[in-house]
C-alpha positions as a Python dict, from the first residue, in 0.01 Angstrom:
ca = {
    (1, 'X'): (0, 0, 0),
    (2, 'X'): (359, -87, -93),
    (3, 'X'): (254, -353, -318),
    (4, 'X'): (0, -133, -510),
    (5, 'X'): (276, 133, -579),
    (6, 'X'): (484, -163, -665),
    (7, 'X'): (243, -297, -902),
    (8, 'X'): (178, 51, -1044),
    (9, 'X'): (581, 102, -1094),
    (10, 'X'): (601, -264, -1278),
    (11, 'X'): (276, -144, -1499),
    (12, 'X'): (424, 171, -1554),
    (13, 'X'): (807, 60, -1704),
    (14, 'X'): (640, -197, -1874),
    (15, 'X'): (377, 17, -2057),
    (16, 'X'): (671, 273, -2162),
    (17, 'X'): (928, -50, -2232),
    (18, 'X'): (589, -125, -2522),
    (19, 'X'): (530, 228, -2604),
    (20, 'X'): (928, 258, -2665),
    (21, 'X'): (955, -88, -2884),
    (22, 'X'): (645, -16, -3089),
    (23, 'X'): (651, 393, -3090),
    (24, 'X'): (1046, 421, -3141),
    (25, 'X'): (1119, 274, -3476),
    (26, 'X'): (791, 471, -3662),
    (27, 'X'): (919, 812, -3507),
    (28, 'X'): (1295, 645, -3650),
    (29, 'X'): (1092, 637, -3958),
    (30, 'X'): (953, 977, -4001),
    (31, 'X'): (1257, 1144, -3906),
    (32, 'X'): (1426, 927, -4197),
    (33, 'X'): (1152, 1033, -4434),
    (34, 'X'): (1172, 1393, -4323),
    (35, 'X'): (1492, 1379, -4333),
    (36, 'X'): (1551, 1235, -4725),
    (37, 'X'): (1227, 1475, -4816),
    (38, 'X'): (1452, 1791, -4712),
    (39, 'X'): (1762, 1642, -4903),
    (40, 'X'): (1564, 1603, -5216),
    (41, 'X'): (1396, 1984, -5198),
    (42, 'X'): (1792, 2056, -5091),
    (43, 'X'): (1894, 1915, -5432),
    (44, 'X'): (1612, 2059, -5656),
    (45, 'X'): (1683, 2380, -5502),
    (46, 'X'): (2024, 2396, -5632),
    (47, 'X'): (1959, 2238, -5953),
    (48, 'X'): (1655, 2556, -5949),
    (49, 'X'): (1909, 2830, -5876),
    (50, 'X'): (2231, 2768, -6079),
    (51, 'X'): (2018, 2825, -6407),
    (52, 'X'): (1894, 3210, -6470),
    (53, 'X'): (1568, 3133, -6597),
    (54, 'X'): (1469, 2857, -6333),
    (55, 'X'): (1579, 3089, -6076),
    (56, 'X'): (1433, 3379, -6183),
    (57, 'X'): (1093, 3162, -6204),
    (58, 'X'): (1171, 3094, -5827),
    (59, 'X'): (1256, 3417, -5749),
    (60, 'X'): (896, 3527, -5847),
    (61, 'X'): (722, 3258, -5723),
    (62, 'X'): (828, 3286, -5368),
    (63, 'X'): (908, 3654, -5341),
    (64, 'X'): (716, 3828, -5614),
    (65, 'X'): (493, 4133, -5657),
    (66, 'X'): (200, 3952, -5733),
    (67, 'X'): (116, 3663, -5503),
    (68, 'X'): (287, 3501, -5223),
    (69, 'X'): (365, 3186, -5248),
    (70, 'X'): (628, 3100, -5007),
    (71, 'X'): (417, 2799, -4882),
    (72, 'X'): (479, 2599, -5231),
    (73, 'X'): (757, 2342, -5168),
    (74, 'X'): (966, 2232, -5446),
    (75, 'X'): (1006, 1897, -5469),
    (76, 'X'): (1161, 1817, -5806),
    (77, 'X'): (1464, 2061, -6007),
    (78, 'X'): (1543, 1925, -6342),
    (79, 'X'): (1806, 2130, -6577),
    (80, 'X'): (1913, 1965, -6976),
    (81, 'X'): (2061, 2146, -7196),
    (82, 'X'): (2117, 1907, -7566),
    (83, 'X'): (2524, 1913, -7617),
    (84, 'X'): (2575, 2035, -7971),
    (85, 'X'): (2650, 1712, -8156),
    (86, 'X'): (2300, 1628, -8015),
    (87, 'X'): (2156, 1911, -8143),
    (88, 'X'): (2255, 1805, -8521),
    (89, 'X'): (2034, 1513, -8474),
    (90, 'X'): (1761, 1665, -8338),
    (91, 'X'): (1434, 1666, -8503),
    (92, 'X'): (1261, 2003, -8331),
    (93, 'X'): (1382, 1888, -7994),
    (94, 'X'): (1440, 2157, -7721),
    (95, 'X'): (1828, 2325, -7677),
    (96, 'X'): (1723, 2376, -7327),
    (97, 'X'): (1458, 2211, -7078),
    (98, 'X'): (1338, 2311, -6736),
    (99, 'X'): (1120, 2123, -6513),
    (100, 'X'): (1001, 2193, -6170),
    (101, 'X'): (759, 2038, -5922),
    (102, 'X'): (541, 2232, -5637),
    (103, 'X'): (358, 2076, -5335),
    (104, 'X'): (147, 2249, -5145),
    (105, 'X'): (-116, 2013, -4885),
    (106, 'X'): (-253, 1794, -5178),
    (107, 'X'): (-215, 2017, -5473),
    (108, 'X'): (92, 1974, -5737),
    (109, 'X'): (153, 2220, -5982),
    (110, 'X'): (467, 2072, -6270),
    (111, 'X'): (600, 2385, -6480),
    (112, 'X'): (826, 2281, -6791),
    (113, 'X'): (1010, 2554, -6968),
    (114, 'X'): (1155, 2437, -7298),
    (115, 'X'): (1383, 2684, -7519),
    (116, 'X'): (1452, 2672, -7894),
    (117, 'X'): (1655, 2776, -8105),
    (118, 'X'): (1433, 3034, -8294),
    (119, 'X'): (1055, 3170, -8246),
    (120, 'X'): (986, 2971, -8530),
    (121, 'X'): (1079, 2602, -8395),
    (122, 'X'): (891, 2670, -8073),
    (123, 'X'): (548, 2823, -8234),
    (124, 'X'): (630, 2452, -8467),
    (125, 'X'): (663, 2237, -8137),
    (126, 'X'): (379, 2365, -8001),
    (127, 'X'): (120, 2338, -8283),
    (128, 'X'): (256, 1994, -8283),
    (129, 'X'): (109, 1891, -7967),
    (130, 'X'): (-26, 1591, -7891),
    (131, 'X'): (-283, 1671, -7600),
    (132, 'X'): (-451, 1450, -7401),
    (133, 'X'): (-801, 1396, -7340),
    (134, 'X'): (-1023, 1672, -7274),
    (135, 'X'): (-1140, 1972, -7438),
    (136, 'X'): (-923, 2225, -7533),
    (137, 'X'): (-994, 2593, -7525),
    (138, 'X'): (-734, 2894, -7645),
    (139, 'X'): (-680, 3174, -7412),
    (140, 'X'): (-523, 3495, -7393),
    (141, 'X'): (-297, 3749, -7177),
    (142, 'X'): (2, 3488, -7178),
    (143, 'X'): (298, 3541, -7464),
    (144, 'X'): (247, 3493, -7796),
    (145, 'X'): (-55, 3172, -7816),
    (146, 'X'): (-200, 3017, -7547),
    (147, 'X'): (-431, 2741, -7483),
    (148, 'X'): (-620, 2564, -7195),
    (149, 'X'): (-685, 2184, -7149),
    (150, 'X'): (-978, 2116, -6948),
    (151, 'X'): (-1091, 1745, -6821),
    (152, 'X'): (-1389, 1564, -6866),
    (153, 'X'): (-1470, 1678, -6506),
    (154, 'X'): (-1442, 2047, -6604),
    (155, 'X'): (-1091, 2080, -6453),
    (156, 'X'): (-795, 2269, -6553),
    (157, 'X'): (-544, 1978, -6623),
    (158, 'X'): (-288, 2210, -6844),
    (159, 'X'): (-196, 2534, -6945),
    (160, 'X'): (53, 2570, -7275),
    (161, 'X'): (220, 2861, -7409),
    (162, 'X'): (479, 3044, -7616),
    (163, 'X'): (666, 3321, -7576),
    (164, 'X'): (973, 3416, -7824),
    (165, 'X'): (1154, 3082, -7840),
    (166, 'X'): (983, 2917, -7517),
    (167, 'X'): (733, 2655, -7481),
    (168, 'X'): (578, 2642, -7159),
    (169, 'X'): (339, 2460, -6968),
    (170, 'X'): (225, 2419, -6611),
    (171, 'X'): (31, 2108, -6540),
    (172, 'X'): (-241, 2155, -6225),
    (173, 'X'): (-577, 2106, -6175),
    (174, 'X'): (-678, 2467, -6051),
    (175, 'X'): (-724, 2729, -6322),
    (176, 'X'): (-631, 3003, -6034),
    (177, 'X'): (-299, 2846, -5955),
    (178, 'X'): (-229, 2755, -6291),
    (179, 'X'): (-286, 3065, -6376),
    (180, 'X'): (-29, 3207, -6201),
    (181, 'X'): (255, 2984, -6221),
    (182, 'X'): (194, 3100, -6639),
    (183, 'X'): (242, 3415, -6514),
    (184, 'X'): (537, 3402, -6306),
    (185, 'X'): (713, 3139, -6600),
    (186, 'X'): (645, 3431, -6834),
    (187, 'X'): (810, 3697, -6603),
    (188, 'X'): (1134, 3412, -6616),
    (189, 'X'): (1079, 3480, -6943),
    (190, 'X'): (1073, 3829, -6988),
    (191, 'X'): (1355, 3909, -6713),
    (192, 'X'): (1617, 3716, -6975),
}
């Protein structure tokens, strides 16, 4: 009997002595990844909030009167504003550019809020654009022109706008959601 329960002991510290060499660095891992995933939301975050219209955009996303959408994660902040010797140079280049990336499960939703000098440059910019592939459809209820681009699958790949001196677009693959990420961009808009 003693040398069963000895046996079982040795089998026992040796089966958590494996579990502990090959378990222990992966969990090391994922708490590293976790761990550099909430520094880079930590980062965006601030990048989001120090500019009004980014902010504001936030601000309604997560906490709005429309939807709820506090599960969205953002992942990527970007804020660039052209310095003015830049903006001498510029051939119908934004004087202002936002950028922000959403996760939620395996969706990804990219908004990009560019501002321009004058209602004129930004209805230019955006019958400029080169879209890609798919078929392209105009819609209405957001600002001043709007159109659709749809895949060759029949998916929602981008919506683009204007409003005032703002080009805007929000890059998803659900016509719902993109749908109202337009919406709560144009609300940034609006709230200026």
């Amino acid at each position: 009997m003693r040398k069963n329960n000895l046996w079982i002991l040795m089998a026992s510290c040796l089966a958590l002595f494996l579990v502990g060499v090959f378990v222990y660095p992966n969990l090391k891992g994922e708490a590293q990844k976790t761990h550099n995933l909430k520094e880079i939301q930590d980062e965006a975050l601030l990048i989001v909030r120090n500019q009004p219209i980014s902010n504001t955009f936030y601000e309604t996303l997560m906490f709005g009167e429309k939807a709820n959408e506090k599960n969205w994660i953002l992942t990527k902040g970007v804020f660039h504003k052209q310095s003015s010797d830049m903006q001498s140079l510029r051939m119908m280049s934004s004087e202002e550019w936002y950028l922000m990336e959403f996760k939620l499960d395996n969706s990804k939703v990219n908004v990009s809020i560019d501002k321009y000098e004058s209602d004129e440059l930004a209805s230019e910019t955006f019958s400029s654009l080169k879209l890609s592939q798919g078929s392209i459809e105009k819609i209405k209820g957001f600002g001043d022109k709007a159109l659709k681009v749809i895949n060759d699958k029949g998916k929602l790949e981008s919506i683009y706008f204007t409003k005032d001196n703002y080009v805007i677009s929000i890059n998803c693959n659900s016509e719902d959601i993109g749908k109202r990420f337009a919406f709560y961009a144009l609300k940034a808009i609006e709230d200026q």
